[in-house]
Structures are given as C-alpha cells and as structure tokens.
N, C-alpha and C positions, 0 to 999 in steps of 0.2 A: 258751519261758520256763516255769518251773516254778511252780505256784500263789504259793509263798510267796515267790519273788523278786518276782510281782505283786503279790499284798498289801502287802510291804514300799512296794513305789515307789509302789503309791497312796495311802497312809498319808503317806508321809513328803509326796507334792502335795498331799494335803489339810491338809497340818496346813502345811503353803507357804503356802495360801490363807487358811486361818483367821489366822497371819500378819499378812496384809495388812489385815486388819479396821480396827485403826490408823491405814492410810494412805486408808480408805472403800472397800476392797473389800469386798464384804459376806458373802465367805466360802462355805461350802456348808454347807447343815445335813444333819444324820444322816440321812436318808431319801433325801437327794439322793447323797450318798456312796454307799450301800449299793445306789441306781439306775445308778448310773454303774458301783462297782466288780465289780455283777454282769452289766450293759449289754455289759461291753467283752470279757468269758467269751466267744468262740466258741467253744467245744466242745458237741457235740449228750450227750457224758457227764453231764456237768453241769444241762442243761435241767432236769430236776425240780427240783433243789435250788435254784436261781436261780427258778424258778417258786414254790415251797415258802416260801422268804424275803421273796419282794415281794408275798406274799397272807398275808403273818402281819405284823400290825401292829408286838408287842415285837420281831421279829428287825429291821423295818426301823427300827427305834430303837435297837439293839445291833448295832452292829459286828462288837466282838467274840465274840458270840454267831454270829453270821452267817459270818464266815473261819474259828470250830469246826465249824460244821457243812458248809463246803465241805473244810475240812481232814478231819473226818472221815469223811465221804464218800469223798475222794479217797484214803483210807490204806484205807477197805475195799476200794475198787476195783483198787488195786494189789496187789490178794493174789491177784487174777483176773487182772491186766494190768499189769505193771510199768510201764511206758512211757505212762502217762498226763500231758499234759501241758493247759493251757489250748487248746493251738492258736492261735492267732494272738490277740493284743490290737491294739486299732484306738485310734491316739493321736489 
C-alpha cells in the first residue's frame, strides 16, 4: 500500500469515528490519530520522521502538517528509490 492510499483510509476511519460522537462514541482526538497513523508505518525508511513528529508537540496536533512531512520525505526518498512503499499496516 502506497503512503497516500494509507492516509486516505485513515482519515476517512477517523473521521467514521468522530461520527459516532452522537451516538456516545467518544471519537479520537489529534494526538491519538497522528499515534496511531504513524504506529501502524512499518517501514524502518520512515523511523526518523514518525520519531521527528511524536517528539514535536505542533506536528502531533496537525495532521496535516504531519502526512506533508511524511509525504515529503517519501518524494525525496523516491529520487534515491522509486519503489518506496509503507510495507505492511497492521489493522
């Protein structure tokens, strides 16, 4: 699976669960997102940047600040290595 096919599908679960707030689910807040959607990253490429975001307080409060900077990472990396992928997400 390609970064941003993962982005998308955890974006579109979390915003499932926010959702349910409604019905007394109580949803996940931003820090818990940005734990989870850099949690489920195995790829050892990545390690810094998924370390770099969950020790910087504003990135784990911005999302989207958080999927530019893995997106950006991952487009440098691909000038080195085409074929950069997540490697496995664990559901």
């Amino acid at each position: 699976m390609v970064l941003r096919e993962y982005v998308h599908v955890h974006f579109k679960q979390h915003a499932i669960l926010n959702g349910l707030k409604e019905n007394g689910c109580s949803g996940k807040d931003k820090q818990t997102m940005i734990r989870d959607l850099s949690g489920r990253i195995q790829t050892t490429t990545l390690v810094h940047m998924k370390t770099h975001i969950l020790s910087d307080s504003g990135l784990r409060e911005n999302s989207s600040e958080s999927v530019n900077l893995f997106q950006d990472f991952k487009t440098q990396k691909e000038a080195e290595s085409p074929n950069i992928t997540i490697e496995t997400v664990d559901q």
